[in-house]
Every structure is written in C-alpha cells, then in structure tokens.
C-alpha positions as CSV (number, residue, x, y, z in Angstrom):
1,X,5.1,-5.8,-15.3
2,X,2.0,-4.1,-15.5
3,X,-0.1,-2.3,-12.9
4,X,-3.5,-4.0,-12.2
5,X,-2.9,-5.2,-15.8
6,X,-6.7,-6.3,-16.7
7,X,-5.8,-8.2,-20.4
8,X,-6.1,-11.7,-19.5
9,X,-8.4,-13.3,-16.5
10,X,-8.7,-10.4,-14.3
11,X,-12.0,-8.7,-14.2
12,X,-11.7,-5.2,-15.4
13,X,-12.6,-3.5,-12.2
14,X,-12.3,-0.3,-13.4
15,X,-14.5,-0.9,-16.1
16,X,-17.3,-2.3,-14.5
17,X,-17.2,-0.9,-11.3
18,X,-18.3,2.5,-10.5
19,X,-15.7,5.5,-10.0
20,X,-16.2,5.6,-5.9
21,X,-14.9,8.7,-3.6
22,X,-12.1,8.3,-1.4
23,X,-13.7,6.7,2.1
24,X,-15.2,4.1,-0.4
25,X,-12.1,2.8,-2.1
26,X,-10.3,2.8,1.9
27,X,-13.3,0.7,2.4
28,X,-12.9,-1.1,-0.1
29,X,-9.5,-2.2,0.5
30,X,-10.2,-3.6,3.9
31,X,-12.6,-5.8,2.2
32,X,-10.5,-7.3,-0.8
33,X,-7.6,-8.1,2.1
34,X,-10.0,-10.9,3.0
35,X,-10.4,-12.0,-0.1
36,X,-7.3,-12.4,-1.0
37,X,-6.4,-13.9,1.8
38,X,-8.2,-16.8,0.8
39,X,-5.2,-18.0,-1.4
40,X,-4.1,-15.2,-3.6
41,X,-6.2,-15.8,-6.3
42,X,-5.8,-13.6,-9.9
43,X,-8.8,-11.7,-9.7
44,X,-8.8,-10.9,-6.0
45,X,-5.2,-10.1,-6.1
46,X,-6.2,-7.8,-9.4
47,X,-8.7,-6.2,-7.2
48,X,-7.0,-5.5,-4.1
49,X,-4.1,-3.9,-6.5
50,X,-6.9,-1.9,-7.9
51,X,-8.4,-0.5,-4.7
52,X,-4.9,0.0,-3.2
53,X,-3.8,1.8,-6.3
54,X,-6.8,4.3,-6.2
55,X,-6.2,5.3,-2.4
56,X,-2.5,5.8,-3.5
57,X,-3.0,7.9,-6.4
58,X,-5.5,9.7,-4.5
59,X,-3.2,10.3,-1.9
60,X,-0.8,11.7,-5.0
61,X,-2.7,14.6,-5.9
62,X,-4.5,15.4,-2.5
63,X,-0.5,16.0,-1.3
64,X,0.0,18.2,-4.0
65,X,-1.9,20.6,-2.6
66,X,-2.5,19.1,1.3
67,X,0.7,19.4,3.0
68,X,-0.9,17.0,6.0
69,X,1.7,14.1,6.3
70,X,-1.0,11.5,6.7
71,X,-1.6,11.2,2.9
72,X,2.4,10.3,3.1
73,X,2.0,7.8,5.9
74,X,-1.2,6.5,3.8
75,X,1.0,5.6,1.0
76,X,3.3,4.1,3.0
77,X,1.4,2.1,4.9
78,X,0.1,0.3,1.5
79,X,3.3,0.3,0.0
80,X,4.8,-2.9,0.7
81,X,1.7,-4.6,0.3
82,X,1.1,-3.0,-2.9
83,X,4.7,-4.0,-4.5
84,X,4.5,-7.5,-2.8
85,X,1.1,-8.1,-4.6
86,X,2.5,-6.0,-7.9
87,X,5.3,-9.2,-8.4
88,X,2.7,-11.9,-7.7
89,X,0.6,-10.5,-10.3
90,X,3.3,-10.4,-12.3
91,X,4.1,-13.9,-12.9
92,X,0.1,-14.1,-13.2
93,X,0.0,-12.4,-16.1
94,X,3.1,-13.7,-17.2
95,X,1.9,-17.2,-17.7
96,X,-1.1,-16.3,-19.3
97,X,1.3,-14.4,-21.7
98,X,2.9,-17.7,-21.9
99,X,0.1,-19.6,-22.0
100,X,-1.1,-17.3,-25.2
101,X,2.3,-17.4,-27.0
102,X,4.0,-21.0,-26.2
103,X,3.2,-23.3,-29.2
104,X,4.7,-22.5,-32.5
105,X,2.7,-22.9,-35.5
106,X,4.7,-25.0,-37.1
107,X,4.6,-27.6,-34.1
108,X,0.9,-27.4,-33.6
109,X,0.3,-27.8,-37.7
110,X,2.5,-31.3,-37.4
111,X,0.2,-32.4,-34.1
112,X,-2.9,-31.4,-36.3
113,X,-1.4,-33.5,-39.2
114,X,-0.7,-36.8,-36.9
115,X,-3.6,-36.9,-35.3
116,X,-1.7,-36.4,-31.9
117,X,-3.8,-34.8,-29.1
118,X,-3.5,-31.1,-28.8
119,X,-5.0,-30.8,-25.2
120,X,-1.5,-29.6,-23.5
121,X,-0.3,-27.8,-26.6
122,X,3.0,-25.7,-24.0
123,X,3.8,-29.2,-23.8
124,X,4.9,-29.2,-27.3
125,X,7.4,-25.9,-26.6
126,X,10.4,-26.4,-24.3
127,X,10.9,-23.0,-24.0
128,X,7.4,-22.0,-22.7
129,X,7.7,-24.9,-20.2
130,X,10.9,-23.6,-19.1
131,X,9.3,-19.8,-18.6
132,X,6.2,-21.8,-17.0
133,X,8.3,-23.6,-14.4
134,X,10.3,-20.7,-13.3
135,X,7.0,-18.7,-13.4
136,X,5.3,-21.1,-11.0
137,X,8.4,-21.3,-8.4
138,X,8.5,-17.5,-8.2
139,X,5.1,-17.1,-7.8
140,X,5.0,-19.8,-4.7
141,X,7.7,-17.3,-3.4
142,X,5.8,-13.9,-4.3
143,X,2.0,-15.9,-2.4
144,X,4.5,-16.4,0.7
145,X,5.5,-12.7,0.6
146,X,2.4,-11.4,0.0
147,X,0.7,-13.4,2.4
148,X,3.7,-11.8,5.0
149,X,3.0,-8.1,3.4
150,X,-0.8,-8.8,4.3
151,X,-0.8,-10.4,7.9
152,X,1.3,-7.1,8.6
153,X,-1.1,-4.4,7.3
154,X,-1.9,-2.3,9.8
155,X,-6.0,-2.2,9.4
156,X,-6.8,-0.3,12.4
157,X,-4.6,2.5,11.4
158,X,-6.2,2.2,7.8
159,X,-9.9,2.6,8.9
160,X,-8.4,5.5,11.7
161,X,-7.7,7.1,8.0
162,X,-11.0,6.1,6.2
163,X,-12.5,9.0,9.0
164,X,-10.0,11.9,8.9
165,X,-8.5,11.4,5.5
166,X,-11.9,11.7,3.1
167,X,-13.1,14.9,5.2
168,X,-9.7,16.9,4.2
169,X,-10.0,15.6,0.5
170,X,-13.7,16.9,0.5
171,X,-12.5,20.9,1.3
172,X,-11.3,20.7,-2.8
173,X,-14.7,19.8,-4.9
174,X,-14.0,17.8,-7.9
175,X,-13.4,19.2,-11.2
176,X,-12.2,22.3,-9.8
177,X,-9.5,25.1,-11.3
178,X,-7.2,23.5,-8.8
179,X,-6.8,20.0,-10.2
180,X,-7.4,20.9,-13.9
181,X,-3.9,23.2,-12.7
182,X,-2.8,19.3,-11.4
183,X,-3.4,17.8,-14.6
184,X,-1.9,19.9,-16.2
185,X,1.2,19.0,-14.7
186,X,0.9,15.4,-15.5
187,X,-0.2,16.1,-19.0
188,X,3.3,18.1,-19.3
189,X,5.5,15.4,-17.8
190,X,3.9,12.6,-19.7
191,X,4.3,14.8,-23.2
192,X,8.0,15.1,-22.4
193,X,8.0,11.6,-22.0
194,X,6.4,10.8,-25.1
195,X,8.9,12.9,-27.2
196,X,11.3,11.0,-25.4
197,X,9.7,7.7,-26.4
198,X,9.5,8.4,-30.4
199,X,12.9,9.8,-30.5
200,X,14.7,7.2,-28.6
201,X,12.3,3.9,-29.1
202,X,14.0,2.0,-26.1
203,X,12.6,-0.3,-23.7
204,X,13.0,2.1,-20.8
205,X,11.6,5.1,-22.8
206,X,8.5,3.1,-23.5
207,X,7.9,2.5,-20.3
208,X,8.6,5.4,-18.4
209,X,5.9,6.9,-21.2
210,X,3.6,4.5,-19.4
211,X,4.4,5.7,-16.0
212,X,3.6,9.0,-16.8
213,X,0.3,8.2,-19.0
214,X,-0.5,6.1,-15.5
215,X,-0.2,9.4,-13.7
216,X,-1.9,11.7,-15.9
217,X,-4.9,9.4,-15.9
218,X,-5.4,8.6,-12.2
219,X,-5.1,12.1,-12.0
220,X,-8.2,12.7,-14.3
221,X,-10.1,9.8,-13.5
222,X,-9.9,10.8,-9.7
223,X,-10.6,14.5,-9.5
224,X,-11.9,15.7,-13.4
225,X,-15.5,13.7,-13.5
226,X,-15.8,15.4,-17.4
227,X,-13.1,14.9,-18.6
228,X,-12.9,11.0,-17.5
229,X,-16.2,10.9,-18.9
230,X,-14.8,11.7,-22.6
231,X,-11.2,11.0,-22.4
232,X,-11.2,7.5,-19.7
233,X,-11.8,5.1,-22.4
234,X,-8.7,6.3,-24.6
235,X,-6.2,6.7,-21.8
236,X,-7.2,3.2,-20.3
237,X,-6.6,1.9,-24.0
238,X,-3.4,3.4,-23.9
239,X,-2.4,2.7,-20.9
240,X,-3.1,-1.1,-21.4
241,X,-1.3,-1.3,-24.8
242,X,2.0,0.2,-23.4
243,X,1.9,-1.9,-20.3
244,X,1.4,-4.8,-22.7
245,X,4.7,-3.6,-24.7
246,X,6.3,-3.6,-21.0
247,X,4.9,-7.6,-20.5
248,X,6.5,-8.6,-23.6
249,X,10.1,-6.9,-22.6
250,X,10.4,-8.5,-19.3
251,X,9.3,-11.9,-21.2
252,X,11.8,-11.8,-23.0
253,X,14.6,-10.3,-20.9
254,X,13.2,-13.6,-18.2
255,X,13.7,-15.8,-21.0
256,X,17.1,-14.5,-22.0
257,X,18.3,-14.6,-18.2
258,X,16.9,-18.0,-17.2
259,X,18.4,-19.6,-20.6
260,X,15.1,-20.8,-21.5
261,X,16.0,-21.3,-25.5
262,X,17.5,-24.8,-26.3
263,X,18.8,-23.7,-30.1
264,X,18.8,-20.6,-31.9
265,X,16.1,-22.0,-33.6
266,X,13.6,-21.7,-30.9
267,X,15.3,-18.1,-29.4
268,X,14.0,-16.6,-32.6
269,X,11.6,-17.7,-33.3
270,X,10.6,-16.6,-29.8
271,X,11.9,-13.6,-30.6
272,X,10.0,-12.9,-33.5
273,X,6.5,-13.6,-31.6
274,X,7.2,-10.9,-29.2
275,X,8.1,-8.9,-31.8
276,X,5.3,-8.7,-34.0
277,X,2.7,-8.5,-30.5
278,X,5.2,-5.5,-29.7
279,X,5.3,-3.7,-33.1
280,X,1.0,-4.0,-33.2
281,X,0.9,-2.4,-29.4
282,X,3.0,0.8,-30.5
283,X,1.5,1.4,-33.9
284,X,-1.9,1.4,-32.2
285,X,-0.2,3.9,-30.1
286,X,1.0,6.2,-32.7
287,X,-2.3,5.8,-35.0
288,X,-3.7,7.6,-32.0
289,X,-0.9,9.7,-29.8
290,X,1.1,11.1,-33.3
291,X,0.2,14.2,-35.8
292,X,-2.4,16.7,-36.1
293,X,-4.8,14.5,-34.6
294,X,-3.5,13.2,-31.8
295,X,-5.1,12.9,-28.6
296,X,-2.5,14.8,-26.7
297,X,-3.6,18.0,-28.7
298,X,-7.2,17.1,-27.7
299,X,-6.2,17.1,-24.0
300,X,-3.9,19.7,-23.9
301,X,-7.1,21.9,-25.6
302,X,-9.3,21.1,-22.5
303,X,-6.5,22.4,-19.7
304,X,-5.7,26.3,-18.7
305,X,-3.4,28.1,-20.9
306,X,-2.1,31.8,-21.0
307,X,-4.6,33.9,-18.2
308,X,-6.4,31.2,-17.3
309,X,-3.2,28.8,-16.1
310,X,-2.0,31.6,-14.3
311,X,-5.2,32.0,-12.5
312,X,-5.8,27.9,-11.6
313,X,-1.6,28.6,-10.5
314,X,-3.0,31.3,-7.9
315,X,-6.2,29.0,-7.1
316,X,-3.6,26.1,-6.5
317,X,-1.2,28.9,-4.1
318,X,-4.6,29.4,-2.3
319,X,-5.8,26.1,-1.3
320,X,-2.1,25.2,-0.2
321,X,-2.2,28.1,2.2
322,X,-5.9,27.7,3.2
323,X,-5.5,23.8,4.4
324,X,-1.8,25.3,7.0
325,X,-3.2,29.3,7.8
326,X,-5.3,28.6,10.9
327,X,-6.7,31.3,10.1
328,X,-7.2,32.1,6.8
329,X,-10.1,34.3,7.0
330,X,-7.7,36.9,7.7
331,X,-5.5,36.6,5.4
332,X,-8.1,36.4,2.4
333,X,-9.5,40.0,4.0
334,X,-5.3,41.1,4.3
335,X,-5.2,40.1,0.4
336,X,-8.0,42.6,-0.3
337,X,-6.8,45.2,2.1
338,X,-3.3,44.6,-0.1
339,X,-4.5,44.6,-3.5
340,X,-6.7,47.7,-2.9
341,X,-3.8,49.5,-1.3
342,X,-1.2,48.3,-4.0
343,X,-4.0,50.0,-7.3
344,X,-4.7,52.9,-5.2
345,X,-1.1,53.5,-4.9
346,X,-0.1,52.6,-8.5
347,X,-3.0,54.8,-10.0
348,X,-1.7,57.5,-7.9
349,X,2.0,56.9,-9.8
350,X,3.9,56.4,-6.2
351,X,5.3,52.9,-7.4
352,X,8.2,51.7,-9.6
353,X,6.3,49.1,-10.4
354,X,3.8,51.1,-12.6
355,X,5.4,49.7,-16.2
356,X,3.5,46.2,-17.3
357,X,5.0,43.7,-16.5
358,X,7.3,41.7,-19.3
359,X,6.6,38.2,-20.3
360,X,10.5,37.7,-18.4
361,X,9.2,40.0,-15.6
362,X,7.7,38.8,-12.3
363,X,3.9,40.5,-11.8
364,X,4.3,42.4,-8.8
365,X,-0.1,42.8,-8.7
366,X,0.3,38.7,-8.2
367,X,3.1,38.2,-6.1
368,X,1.6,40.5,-3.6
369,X,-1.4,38.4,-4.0
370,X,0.5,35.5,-3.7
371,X,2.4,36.4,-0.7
372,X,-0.8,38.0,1.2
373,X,-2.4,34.6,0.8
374,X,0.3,32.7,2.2
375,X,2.3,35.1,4.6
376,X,1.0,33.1,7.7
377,X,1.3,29.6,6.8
378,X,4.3,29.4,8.8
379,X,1.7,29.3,12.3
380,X,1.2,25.5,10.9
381,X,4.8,25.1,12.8
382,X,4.3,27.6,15.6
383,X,3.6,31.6,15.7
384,X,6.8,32.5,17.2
385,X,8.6,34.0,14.0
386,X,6.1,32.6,11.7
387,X,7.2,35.0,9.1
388,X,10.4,33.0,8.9
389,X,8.9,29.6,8.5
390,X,6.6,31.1,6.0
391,X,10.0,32.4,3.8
392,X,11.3,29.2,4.2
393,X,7.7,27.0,3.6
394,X,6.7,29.3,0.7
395,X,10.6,28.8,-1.1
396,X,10.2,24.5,-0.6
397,X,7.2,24.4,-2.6
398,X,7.4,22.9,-6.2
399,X,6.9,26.0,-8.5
400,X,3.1,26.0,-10.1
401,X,3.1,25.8,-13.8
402,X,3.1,29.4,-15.1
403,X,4.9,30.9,-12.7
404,X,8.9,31.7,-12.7
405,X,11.0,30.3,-10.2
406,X,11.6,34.6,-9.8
407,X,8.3,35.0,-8.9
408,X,7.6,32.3,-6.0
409,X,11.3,33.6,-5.0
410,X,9.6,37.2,-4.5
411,X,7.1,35.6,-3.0
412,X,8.9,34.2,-0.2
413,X,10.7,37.5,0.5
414,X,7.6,39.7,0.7
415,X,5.9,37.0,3.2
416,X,9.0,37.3,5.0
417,X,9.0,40.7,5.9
418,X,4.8,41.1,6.7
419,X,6.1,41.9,10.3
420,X,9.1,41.5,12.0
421,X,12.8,42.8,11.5
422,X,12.5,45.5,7.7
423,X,14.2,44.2,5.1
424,X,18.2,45.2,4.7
425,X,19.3,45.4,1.1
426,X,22.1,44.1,1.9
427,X,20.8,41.0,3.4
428,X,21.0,37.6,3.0
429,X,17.8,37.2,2.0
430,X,17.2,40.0,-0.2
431,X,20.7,38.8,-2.2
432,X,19.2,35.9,-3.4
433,X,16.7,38.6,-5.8
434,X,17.3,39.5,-8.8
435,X,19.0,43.1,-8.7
436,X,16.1,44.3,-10.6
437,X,13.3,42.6,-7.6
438,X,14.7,43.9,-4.7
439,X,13.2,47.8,-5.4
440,X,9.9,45.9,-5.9
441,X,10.4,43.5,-2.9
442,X,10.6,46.3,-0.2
443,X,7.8,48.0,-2.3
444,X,4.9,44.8,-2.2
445,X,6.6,44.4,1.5
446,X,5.5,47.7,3.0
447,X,2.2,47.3,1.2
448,X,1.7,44.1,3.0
449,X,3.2,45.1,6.7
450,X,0.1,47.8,6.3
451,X,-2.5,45.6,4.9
452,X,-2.1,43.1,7.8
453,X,-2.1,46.2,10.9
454,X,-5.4,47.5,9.0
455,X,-7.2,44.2,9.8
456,X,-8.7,44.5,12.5
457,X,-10.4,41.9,12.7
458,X,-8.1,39.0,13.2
459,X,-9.0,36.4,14.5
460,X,-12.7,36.8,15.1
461,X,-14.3,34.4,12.6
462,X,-15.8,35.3,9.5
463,X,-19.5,35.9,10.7
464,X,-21.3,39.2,9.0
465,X,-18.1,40.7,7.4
466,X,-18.3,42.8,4.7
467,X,-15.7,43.3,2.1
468,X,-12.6,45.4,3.3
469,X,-13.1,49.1,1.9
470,X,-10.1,51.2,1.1
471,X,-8.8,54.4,-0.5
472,X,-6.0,56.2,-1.2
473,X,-5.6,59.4,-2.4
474,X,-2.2,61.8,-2.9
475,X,-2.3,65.3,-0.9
476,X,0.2,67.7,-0.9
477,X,3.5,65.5,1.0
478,X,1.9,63.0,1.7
479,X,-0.4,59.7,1.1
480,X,-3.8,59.7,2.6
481,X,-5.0,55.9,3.5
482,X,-8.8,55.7,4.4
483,X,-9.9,52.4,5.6
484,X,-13.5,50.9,7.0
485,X,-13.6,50.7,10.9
486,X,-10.2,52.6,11.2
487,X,-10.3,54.6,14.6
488,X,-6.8,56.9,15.9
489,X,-8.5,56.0,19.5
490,X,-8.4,52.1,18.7
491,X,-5.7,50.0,20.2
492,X,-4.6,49.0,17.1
493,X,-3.4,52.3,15.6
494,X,-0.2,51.7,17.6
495,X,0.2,48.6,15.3
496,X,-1.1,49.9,12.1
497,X,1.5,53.4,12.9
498,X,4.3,50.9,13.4
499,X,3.9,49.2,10.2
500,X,3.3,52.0,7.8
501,X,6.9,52.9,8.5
502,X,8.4,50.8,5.6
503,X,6.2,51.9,3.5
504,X,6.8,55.5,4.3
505,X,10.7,54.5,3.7
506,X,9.8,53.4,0.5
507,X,7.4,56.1,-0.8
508,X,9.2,58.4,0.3
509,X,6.3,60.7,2.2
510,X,4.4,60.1,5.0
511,X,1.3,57.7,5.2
512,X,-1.5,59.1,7.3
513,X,-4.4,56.3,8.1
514,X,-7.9,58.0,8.9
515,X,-11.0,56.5,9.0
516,X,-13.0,55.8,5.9
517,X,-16.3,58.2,5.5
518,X,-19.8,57.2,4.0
519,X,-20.5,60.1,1.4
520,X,-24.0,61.6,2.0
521,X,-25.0,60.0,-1.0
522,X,-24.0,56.9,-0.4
523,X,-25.7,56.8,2.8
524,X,-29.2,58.1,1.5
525,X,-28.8,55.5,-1.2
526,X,-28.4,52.5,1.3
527,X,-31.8,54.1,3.1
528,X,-33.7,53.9,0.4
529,X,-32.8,50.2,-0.7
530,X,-33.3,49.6,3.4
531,X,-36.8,50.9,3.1
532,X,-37.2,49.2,-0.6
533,X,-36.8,46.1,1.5
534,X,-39.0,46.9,3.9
C-alpha cells in the first residue's frame, strides 16, 4: 500500500505542517509514539509514519555522503516500527477505499427506487463486506504488532541520536552543489523507471516508478529548500496518484485471493470500478510526466549537467573525505601543493599527460584532485598503512554521476601510492588499470608523494595559513621546485628528498626542492599596501 498515504481521513501532514530540520522530526517522533499508543488511531498512525519516514529518508541521503554508521543504525532502529505501522495503515486506507467503492449503482438506484433505507449502503454489496471483514481481522492483528514494534522502540537510544546525529547533518548546508549532485541521482533512477513504466504498463513497473518518484522527492523536499518550493506540490501530486494506482492493485489482488466475488457478475463489475479509478490516476500522470512538456524535462533543467555535474561530482568526493580525514586541513593544502605542481609541470611539457583529455579518457588534472582530497581517509580505520585502506575505501564507493568507473579506479591507485611501498608495474594493483592509465598513474603518484612531504604543516590546525605557493621551472637536467617555507636545514627535507624519488623515476631528471623567494617587487608592493593600511 501506500506510504503515509494522505487521500482519505489522514491529515495531510506534510501539507500543513512546516518542513522542520532533522533534531525536530527525531523530536517529533518521540512525541507521536504516545499518541499512537493511545489505540492506533488513523491519523496518529499517519503521523508517526510521517515523522519516521522523514528521519529515514534523511538518514538516506546524509549516508550518501556520511559514511558514520549511526545514520544506518538510525534506520534500523525505526525499521520495524515503520513496516509494522506501514500494514496497519494499510488496511486503513484499504477500507476507506472500500468504503468509497462498495455499492454498485445499480443496487443503490433499486434502494432509491423502494424507499429502502440507504444508511449502510456496503451492506447492500457482498463483496465489499467480505473485503471489510478480512480488512478488520488483519487490522486487529497489524494494532497487536504494532503495539509489540512500539513497546520495543528503543527511545533512549533515539533521543542519544537527536544530539549527535543533527550536528553531523549541519556540516553540509542545504541547497548545496553536493545534494543537487544527490538529486541528481534520484532524478536519473526514477527517469529509468518511468521508461520502464510506459513501455511495460505492469503492476510492478507502476510501482516501482513510485518508489523512485518517493526517493527523488524526499530527496528535494529534505535538502533543496528552492526547488521544493516550486517543484513539492507536483511531486506530492504524483506521488499520491501512483500510490493510489498501487491501492487499487492490491484491492483487487486481496479480493481475488480471499475469493471475495460470489458470481462473475459481481467480479466484474468490481473489476471494472477499479479499472476506471486506475485508468484516471495514470492519465493524470501522463498529461503531466509525457512529451515536450513534461515535468521531468523541467527538473532535469534545474540539476548540474556537462562542467557543472562534474564539479558538484568533485564537491560530493570532498565532503565524503572531509567527514573520515581527521585532518583534512592538510589534505585540502596537499591538493593545492598537487595541482600547482601537476600545471607547473605540464606547462613545462615534462608530462604524458599534456594531450586533452577525450570524452572516453580519464582527466588526469581531476583525478589528482580527486585522490589528493581523499588519500588519507583511510586514518578513519587506523594510520598504520592508511594508504592501503584508502585504495581499498576510495574503490567501495558508489561511482558519482559524471565520473567513469576508470577514473575513481585511478583514483584509488594514486591514493595508494601517496607514501609507502612505489608502485610496480607489474603489480596487482596497477593490473587492474587500463594499459593506457598506468603511465599516468605513476605520473599523478609521484606528484602526490611530493605534494604531501612539501606540507609542512601537518597537523597544526588551520589558524593564519596562507595559501600554499609553488613554482616550477625547467633548467638545464633538471626540474627546479620552489615552495613557501621550504628550508634544506628543516627536518623535513629528509621526507620531502625521499619522496621526490618517484617522481624523479618518472620525469626522468632530477627534482631539486629550494626555497621559494619574494621578488623585490613583490616585497615593496606588500609594504606599501602595509602602510596604505596604516
């Protein structure tokens, strides 16, 4: 049945209530369990569905990009109670749907005609009191297990999450690159879907569509404030319509199974009433989800494309590393030391990587920026042999929509080798590249292993830092690396000598590191704006 289904009885809470943040609908939840406790009534058991349901499909998208497993244990924890209230609300609005569709006009026309009274007019229908009797025994059965589901809810634990929980959903600000990148994702699943839907016209098609519409609007409502503001209306419309389509199947397949037609008579003409309320629910649909017009062109319109997808993909890469690196200050500054040394380099001509990059082609600029960004979230598990964890960490994650499956792959491999063991062509690890990506692995992986010696920094907060300042330049035999703060008498030259050494394999030359010089100029300059201030 349907979801917090609001067409008949139950207030529509997520109409006239306002869109609360996460610590609110925990709240919340605590407070319709008592009400509902008080004998399972529709509304309250619509209402607790509807708080429970926000919390989960906030949890949904916050794990898409918070790997903390307390948004999983969350879920769980409201799972049962969620599915045991989901069937007793589904024999609630199957009775109403009863209750709408049980007299047949032709036996409330003769009742008109004899003057009989027309008060109990299912009475008149032995099929709707057939469905009506099976619909009350069930839902005596679903009130006991709910009520079960409920005394076992483990409220402590739940307001234990309404602290913790709501502070690590507030790091990502609504309406940002990041979840436009997430509903993007649900737009493209429930699309598929919908093509899916037209082309096969089954029950199951229909309402697997609705699953994913479900998705793809929790998703907006939750985290795009904007675009709920314009597009909520329609996807609540269309949400409600299909799950109506999905009320009238399982009607029917409960009338079917329980044997509830005396004659064929009555089956269909049954048959025909579900029919028609089924063939008015999808044509609304198509009047507004097929053609030129349709609204998934309208959405699709609002969400990243080309550049800017594969921007809200590095954004998403980003926040994924930010909430496991403990500490990520250094590896943004290691992803500017990187990208600095990676154009120096190419503008000089040392890489192989100079050609653009094909539409088939991984970008080497981004995977380096990728992997910089992410090379120590595998401290979240421990720092002995991070690197390895990261490889492994960085290969598990679902691949961000526009990026290749060859990219995140090259990802994994640079962040592998940031330190530790060099990379062996002949690995295991570097076997698993496309013949073509190994060249460019041990390319982005020597730029990295330099990039994280030259900070020095590391682990010393984030206080009054300026931006990392590099340069490279091509002498004679050899490339000339100037950095900000770099000192030969400093105790971590030994560490920044040690990891230029891939890149020297690579390159071919030797790498000298010397400290980076203010020009004359550049110095006067920064007096006089000192003394402008002044």
């Amino acid at each position: 049945m349907v979801e917090g289904n609001t067409t008949f009885g139950a207030k529509a809470a997520e109409v006239s209530k306002p869109k609360l943040g996460l610590r609110a609908w925990m709240e919340r939840v605590l407070v319709e369990c008592d009400r509902a406790a008080a004998g399972f009534e529709a509304d309250a058991v619509h209402d607790l569905r509807v708080a429970l349901r926000r919390c989960r499909s906030l949890a949904d998208g916050l794990m898409a990009i918070d790997p903390d497993p307390s948004w999983k244990q969350m879920k769980k924890a409201g799972k049962k109670l969620f599915q045991a209230l989901g069937e007793l609300r589904d024999m609630q609005v199957m009775q109403e749907w009863i209750e709408k569709l049980g007299v047949a006009p032709t036996l409330a026309q003769r009742a008109r005609k004899d003057g009989a009274p027309t008060d109990d007019p299912i009475s008149g229908d032995p099929v709707a009191v057939k469905l009506l009797g099976h619909v009350h025994a069930r839902e005596a059965e679903c009130k006991q297990r709910a009520f079960k589901n409920l005394h076992q809810f483990d409220r402590k634990q739940w307001r234990e999450w309404t602290k913790t929980l709501p502070r690590r959903a507030s790091r990502v600000r609504p309406g940002s690159v990041v979840y436009l990148h997430l509903a993007l994702e649900k737009w493209t699943a429930a699309y598929d879907l919908h093509k899916h839907a037209l082309r096969t016209r089954s029950q199951v098609g229909w309402h697997q569509l609705r699953i994913g519409i479900k998705r793809f609007r929790y998703t907006v409502e939750n985290f795009l404030p904007r675009q709920h503001a314009l597009w909520g209306n329609d996807l609540k419309e269309l949400q409600d319509l299909l799950g109506e389509v999905h009320d009238l199947d399982v009607l029917w397949a409960t009338a079917v199974e329980i044997i509830a037609f005396p004659d064929v008579e009555s089956r269909n003409r049954w048959r025909e009433k579900l029919n028609v309320e089924r063939a008015k629910r999808i044509e609304r649909y198509r009047e507004k989800m097929v053609g030129r017009e349709s609204l998934w062109r309208v959405w699709r319109a609002e969400l990243p494309s080309g550049l800017q997808l594969r921007r809200a993909a590095m954004s998403r890469l980003r926040v994924w590393a930010g909430y496991l690196d403990p500490d990520f200050s250094h590896s943004q500054r290691v992803t500017q030391l990187a990208l600095l040394l990676y154009d120096g380099l190419k503008n000089a001509g040392l890489l192989t990587t100079n050609a653009a990059p094909s539409n088939l082609d991984p970008d080497p600029r981004a995977v380096l920026q990728a992997a910089a960004l992410m090379h120590d979230v595998g401290k979240a598990k421990g720092a002995e042999n991070h690197q390895k964890k990261s490889y492994r960490m960085i290969r598990g994650l679902a691949r961000p929509l526009g990026w290749s499956a060859r990219e995140l792959e090259l990802t994994a491999v640079v962040a592998r080798y940031h330190r530790g063991a060099l990379p062996r062509p002949r690995g295991k690890i570097m076997q698993r590249l496309e013949l073509t990506d190994r060249p460019v692995a041990m390319e982005l992986a020597g730029v990295l292993r330099l990039a994280n010696a030259l900070d020095k920094r590391r682990g010393k907060g984030t206080e009054n830092e300026s931006t990392p300042r590099l340069e490279v330049s091509l002498q004679d035999r050899f490339v000339l690396v100037r950095t900000a703060g770099y000192s030969a008498l400093d105790r971590s030259a030994e560490d920044v000598a040690a990891a230029r050494h891939l890149l020297e394999t690579v390159l071919r030359r030797p790498v000298l590191v010397r400290a980076l010089r203010t020009s004359a100029a550049s110095g006067k300059f920064a007096r006089r704006a000192v003394e402008t201030k002044s």
